[in-house]
Structure formats: C-alpha cells, structure tokens
N, C-alpha and C positions, 0 to 999 in steps of 0.2 A: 325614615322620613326626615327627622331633624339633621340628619346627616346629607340630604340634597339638597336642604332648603339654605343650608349654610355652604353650602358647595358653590349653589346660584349665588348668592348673597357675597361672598366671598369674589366667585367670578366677574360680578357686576362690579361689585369694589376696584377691581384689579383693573377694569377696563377702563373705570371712569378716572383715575389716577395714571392710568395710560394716557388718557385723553387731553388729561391736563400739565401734563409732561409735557406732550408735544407739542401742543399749544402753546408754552411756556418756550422751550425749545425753539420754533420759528417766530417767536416774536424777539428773541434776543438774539439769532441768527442774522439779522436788520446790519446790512452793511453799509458804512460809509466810503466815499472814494474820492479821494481830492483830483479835481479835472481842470484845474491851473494850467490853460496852454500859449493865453494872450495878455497884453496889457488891457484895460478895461476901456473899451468903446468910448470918445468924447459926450456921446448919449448916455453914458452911465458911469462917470467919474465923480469926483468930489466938486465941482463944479455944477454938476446936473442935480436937478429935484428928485432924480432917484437913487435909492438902496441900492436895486436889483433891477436887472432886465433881462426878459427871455425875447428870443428870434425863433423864429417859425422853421427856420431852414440853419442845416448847420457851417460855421463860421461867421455867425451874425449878417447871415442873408435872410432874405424874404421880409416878410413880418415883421413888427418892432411892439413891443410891451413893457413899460417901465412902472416900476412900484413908489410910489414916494410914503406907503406906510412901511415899518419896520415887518411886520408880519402879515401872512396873506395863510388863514389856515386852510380854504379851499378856494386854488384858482379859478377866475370866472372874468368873462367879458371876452373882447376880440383882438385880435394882431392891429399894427395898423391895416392889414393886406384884406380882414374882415373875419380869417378863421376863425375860429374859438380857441382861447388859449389853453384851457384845460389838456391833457393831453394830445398838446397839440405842438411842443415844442422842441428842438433838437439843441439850439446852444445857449449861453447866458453869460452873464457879467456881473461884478461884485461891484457896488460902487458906495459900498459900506463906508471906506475906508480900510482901517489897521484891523475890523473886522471880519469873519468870515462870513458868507453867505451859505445857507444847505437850502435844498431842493429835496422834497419826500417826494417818494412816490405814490403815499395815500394823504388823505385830509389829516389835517390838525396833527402834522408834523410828524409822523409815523410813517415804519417802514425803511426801506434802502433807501438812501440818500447820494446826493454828490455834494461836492463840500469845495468852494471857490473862494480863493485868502486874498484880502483887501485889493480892490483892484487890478481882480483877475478877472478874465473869462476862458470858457471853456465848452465844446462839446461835449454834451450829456453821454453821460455810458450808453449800451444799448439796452439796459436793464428800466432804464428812466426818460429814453428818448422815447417823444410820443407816448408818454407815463407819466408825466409827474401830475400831481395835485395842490401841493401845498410848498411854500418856501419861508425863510426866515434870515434876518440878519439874527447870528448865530455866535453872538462874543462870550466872554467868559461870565459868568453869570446873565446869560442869556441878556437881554440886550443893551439892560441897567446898566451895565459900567463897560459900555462901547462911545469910546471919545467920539467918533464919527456920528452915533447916531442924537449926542448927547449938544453935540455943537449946533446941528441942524433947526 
C-alpha cells in the first residue's frame, strides 16, 4: 500500500515539474527579430509627435496609427482607415530616435517580438503580422536613458 501511494505521489511529482519545465521552456523560447527594411516614414521621424507607428497594410499602406507615449502595454483604438489596431497590423516605424522600437505579440510586453533600430521601419514577420498587442520604445535600460525619448 505505502509502496503505490508513493508511486502516485512521486508520479504527480514528476508531472507537475514536467509541467513547469515546459512552461518555463516556451516562455524563454520568445523570439526577437530585427525587421529594419526602410527609412522611417516623415509621419514618424524625429520631427513627428510620435515614438512609433503601425500601418494596417504592409509597406506603410492603408491605415495610419502613431503613439506619442513611450509604451502602449495593450494596443487599442483604430487605423486612421477606422480598423482596430489591436491585431490588426502588418508594418511600422521607429521614430524613437538612436532607440529601438519592439512590437510583442501579447500584452504588457511578452512573447515574440520584432525589434526596429532608430529610425527604421519594417514589415512585421508573419509570426506578429495581424498579432501583435503590445509595443515599446525599447533603449537600453528600458526607456530612462533613451536621448530620443528624454529630449521630447
């Protein structure tokens, strides 16, 4: 008897540290991807009131959405075009500056990302096109000692 109940017991053990392996396992599996393809759109440069802007259509067609906060932990509201931005977007723009911009694909900055260096724009992977949630001006110590976001 004490020999199956420690069997179970031992078995549950094993699964639940299975379980939390894995768990652990696709949370640090979270890719990033630098998608740097363009210069950053005159709607989203160092001149413009925004960080970041995403386009509803990709190569900064369709739709137009621009952030003037540094961080947005879950996207909401609409394109100019009227879509919903929330997974609703295919390309974007850095207009951080010397900063980078990331793009999660869940809320509050979690998850595979794409990652756009000062000034850049880019078409979302297909991992994050029509996926994303969340974005961030993304400098090194997160956003505190980003000259771009520090001058504004």
């Amino acid at each position: 008897m004490f020999v199956k109940k420690f069997a179970r017991r031992a078995g549950a053990a094993a699964a639940g540290a299975a379980l939390i392996v894995t768990a652990a396992a696709a949370s640090a599996s979270a890719s990033d991807v630098r998608i740097d393809q363009w210069r950053a759109d005159s709607r989203c440069d160092n001149d413009s009131p925004y960080f970041f802007c995403l386009w509803y259509s990709p190569n900064r067609q369709g739709g137009f959405w621009g952030s003037s906060k540094v961080a947005v932990p879950t996207l909401s509201g609409n394109f100019s075009d009227g879509h919903a931005i929330r997974n609703n977007a295919a390309s974007a723009d850095n207009g951080a500056g010397t900063c980078d911009v990331r793009i999660w694909v869940y809320p509050n900055y979690v998850g595979d990302s794409n990652v756009l260096s000062g000034f850049y724009g880019g078409n979302l992977t297909p991992n994050l096109r029509n996926n994303e949630a969340s974005m961030a001006v993304d400098g090194p110590g997160w956003v505190s000692s980003c000259p771009a976001v520090r001058a504004r």
